[in-house]
C-alpha positions in Angstrom: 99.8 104.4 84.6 101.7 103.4 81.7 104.3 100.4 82.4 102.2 99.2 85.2 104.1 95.8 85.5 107.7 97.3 85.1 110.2 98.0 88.2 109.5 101.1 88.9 105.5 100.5 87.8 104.5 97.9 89.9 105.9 100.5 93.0 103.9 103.5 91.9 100.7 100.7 91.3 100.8 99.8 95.2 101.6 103.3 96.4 99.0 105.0 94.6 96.6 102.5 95.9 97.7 102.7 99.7 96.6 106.2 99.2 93.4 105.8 98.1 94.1 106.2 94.3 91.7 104.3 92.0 94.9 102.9 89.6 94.3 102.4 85.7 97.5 100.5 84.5 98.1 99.7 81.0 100.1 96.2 80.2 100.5 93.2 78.3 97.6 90.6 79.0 100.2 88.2 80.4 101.0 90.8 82.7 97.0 91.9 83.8 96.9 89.2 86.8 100.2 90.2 88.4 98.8 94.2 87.6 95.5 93.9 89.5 97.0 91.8 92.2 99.0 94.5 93.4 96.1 96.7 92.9 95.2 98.1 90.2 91.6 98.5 89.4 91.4 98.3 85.6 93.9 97.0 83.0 94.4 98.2 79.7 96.1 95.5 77.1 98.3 98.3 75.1 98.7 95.8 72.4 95.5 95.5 71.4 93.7 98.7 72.9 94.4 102.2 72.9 94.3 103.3 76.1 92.9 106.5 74.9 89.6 105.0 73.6 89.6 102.9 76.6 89.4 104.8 79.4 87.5 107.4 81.5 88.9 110.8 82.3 91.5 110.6 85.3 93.6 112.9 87.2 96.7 111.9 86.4 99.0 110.2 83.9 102.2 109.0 85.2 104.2 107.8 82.0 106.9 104.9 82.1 107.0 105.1 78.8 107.4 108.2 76.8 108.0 108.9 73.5 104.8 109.3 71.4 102.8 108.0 74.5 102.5 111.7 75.7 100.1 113.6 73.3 97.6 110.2 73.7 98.1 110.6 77.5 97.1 114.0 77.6 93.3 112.8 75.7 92.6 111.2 78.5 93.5 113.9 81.6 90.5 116.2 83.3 90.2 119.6 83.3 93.1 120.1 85.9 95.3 117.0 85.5 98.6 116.4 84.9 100.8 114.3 83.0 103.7 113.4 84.6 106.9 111.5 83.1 109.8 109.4 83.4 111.3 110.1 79.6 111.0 112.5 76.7 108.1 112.6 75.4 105.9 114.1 72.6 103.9 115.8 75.1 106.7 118.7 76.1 105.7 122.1 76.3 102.0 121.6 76.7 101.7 122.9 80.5 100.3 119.9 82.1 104.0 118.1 81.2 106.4 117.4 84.3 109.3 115.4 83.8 110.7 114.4 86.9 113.6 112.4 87.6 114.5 109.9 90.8 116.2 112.0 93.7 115.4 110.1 96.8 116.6 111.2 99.6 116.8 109.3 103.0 113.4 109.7 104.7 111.6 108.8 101.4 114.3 105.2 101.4 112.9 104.7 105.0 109.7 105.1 103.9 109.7 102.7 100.9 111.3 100.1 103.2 108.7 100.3 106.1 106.1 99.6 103.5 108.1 97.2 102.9 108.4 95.4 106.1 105.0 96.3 106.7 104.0 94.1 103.6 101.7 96.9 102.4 104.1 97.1 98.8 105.3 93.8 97.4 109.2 93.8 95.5 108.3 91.7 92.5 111.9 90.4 91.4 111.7 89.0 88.1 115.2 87.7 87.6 118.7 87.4 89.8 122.0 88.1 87.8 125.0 87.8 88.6 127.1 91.3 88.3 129.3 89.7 85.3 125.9 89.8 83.2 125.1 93.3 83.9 125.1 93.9 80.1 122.4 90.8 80.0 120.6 92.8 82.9 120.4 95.9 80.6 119.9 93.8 77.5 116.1 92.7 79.0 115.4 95.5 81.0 115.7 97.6 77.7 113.3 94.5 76.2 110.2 96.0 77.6 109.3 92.4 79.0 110.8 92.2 83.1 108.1 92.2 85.0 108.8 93.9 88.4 112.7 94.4 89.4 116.0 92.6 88.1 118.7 92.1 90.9 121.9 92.1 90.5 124.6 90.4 92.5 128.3 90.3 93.2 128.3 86.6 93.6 127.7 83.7 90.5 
């Protein structure tokens, strides 16, 4: 899983792993602790490795990422897998590709949030904003470097 440590990564991490999924997650080293706590079972420092090289064959690649991440991703998928993505991606039109986008719909929301309650996912909230810096907000998530979720609020 690329982004492992990101907002919507560090979700898809403890998911995977509450069903049983043996979770490869590529981040920056300052991110590896806060990766395999929520439980992933190998970390991949993309700044210094190429994930590619690194790693067994797995299932599946689910790409936070994109861009030219996609053609490397599908090196390392089994006879079978699939490569699944967030963003564009170099990898379109080979037929393990899906692009998905968000649609959640009310029983997935209830879902998430009995996991929630249940304490079997962790919301990792890297920074609290106030709404007036919602430019700021899009400024670092943009950056590459919030680990987990930024909120924002209505309030200073």
């Amino acid at each position: 899983m690329h982004a492992a440590a990101s907002g919507v990564g560090h979700f898809a991490v403890q998911f995977a792993e509450c069903r049983g999924a043996h979770v490869i997650g590529t981040a920056r080293a300052g991110n590896h602790r806060f990766v395999r706590s929520i439980g992933a079972a190998v970390v991949v420092d993309y700044t210094t490795t190429d994930f590619a090289e690194a790693i067994d064959r797995v299932d599946v690649v689910l790409d936070l990422v994109g861009g030219e991440y996609g053609r490397r991703s599908l090196r390392v998928l089994r006879d079978g897998g699939r490569y699944i993505t967030v963003q564009e991606s170099d990898a379109r039109g080979d037929p393990r590709y899906r692009m998905v986008t968000g649609k959640p719909s009310p029983a997935m929301l209830t879902e998430v949030g009995s996991a929630v309650a249940r304490g079997q996912v962790r919301v990792h909230v890297d920074r609290v904003l106030p709404m007036n810096e919602v430019r700021e907000s899009h400024r670092l998530s943009e950056s590459g470097r919030v680990r987990g979720k930024l909120v924002l609020t209505p309030w200073s």
